[in-house]
N, C-alpha and C positions, 0 to 999 in steps of 0.2 A: 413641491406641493404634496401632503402627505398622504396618503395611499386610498386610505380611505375616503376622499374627498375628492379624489382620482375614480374612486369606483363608482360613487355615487353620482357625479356628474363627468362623465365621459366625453373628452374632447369630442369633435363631429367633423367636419371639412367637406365643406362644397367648393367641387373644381369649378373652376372658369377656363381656363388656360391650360396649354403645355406650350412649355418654352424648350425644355431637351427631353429625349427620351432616352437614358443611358449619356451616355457619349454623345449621341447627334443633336444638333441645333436645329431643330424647327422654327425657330422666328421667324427665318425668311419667307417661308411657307404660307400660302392665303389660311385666312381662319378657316374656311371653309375643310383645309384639307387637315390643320392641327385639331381642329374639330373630330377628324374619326378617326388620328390617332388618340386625341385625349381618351373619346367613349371606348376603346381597344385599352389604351390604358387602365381606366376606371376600372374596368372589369375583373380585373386582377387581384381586388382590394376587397375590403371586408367590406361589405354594403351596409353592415350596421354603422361601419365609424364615417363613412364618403359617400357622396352621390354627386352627380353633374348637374349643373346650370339648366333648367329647362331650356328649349327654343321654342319662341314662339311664334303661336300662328295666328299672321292675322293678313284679310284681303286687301285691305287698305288703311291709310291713319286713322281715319275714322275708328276704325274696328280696336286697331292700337290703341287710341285716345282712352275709349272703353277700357279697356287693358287696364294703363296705366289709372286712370279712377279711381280701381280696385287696387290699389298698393298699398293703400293705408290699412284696409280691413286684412292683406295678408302679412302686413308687419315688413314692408320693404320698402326702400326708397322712392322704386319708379323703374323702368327699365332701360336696358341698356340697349341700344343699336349698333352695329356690327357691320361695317362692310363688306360682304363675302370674300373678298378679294385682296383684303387687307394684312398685313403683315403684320408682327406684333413690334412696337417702335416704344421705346422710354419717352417719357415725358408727356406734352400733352401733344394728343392723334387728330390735330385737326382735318376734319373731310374723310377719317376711318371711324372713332367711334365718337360715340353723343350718347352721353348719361340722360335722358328723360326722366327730371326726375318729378315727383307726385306737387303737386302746390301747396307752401307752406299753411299751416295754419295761423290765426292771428287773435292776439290778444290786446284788448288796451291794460294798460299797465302804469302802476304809480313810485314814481324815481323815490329811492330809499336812500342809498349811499351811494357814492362816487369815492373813484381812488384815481391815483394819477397812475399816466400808462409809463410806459418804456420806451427806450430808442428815441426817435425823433415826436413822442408823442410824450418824453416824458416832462414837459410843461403844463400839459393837459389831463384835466380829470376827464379820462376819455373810457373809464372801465365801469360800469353801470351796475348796480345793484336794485331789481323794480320787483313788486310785490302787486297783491291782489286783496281784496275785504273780507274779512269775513263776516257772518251774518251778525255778527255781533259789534262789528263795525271795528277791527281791530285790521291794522294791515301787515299783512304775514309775506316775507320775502320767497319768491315762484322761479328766480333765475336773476343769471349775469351774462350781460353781453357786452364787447367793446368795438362792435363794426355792424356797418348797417348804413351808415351815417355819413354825409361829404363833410370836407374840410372844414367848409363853411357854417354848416351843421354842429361841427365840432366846438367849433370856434364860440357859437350860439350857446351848446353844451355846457362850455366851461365857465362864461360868462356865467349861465343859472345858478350854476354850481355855486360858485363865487359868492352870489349875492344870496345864495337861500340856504346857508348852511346855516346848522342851530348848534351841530355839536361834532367835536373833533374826537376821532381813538387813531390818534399816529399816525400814517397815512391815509385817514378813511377820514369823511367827511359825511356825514349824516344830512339829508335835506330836510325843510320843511315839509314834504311829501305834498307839493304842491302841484307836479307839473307830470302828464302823462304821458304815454310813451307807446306807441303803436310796436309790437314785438310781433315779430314773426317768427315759426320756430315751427319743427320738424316732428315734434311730437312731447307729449308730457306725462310722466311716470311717477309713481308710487315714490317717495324718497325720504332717506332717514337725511338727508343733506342740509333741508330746510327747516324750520319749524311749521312750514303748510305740509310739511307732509309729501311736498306735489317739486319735482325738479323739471325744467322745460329742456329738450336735446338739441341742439344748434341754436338757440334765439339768437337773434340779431337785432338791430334798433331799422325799423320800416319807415318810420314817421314820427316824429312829433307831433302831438295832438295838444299844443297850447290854447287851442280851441276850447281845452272839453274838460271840465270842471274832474279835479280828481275825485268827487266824490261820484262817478257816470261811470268810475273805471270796473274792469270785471271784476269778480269774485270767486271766490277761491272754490266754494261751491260748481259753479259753472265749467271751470277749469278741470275741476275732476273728473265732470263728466268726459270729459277729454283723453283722460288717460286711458292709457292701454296697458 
């Protein structure tokens, strides 16, 4: 990365963890005690480029729940819990930690393209392309998602697909834009990616909404106001 682009935006690192300090292995260690070797650690370090993990203080879930509510307005996912007592272990820490994370946001949304997936899905137009209106009534693509959805769901997917495509580019299959699509998704940003302008971060498919008349679906207006 060239120097100058190094100076002007300055990498940063927020500890969570220490796993060794020098030579020694702390994993086996409750968090509680890697915890005041980590902040002993920290201190060592340039505070402009690192800072620690706050802990939080709360009486009860309740007070947590509050907490976490507030994740969206500080640009985090949710919070993390911690067993005091807990070791640091690979993989996943059932009954040590639990991601709490914030609840997705959601969008109705109208199917654009479809592509076939991979692996054992690659039968299946299982890779989604959905969009939103704009006031001009033109429908501008917001995100892609390929999971969300049970097998059977899938299955439903491909069948749509099949029967309401209008136009092929090589692997991409174009729909009628007829059918909408409950999206849920972790937050939505400014982006040179799409032509709205607007890219969604995690979407996934929530629902099918063959219910609901693609012309009910959200707007890209609306959407915005969303972003962060």
């Amino acid at each position: 990365m060239p120097a100058k682009t190094l100076a002007e935006y300055p990498a940063f690192v927020r500890l969570y963890d220490i796993l060794f300090d020098g030579p020694e292995d702390l994993r086996a260690l409750p968090w509680m005690e890697r915890r005041v070797r980590l902040e002993a650690f920290a201190a060592r370090l340039d505070p402009e480029r690192f800072d620690v993990s706050a802990v939080i203080e709360a009486k009860d879930f309740a007070a947590l729940e509050e907490i976490r509510a507030g994740a969206r307005d500080a640009a985090i996912e949710g919070v993390m819990l911690k067993r005091r007592t807990s070791p640091y272990v690979g993989g996943r820490r059932a009954g040590l930690w639990y991601k709490w994370k914030r609840d997705p946001l959601i969008a109705d949304c109208v199917l654009m393209y479809a592509q076939r997936g991979s692996g054992k899905r690659s039968s299946f137009y299982s890779d989604y392309t959905f969009g939103a209106w704009t006031q001009e009534g033109e429908l501008l693509p917001v995100g892609k998602a390929y999971f969300g959805f049970t097998d059977e769901e899938l299955k439903w997917l491909d069948h749509h697909v099949r029967n309401h495509t209008v136009n092929r580019f090589g692997p991409v299959r174009e729909t009628d834009k007829s059918l909408v699509l409950e999206v849920a998704f972790d937050s939505i940003h400014e982006s040179k990616r799409h032509k709205s302008g607007l890219a969604m971060r995690f979407p996934r498919i929530s629902r099918i909404r063959n219910d609901k008349p693609a012309s009910e679906a959200d707007t890209i207006e609306g959407l915005r106001r969303l972003a962060t």
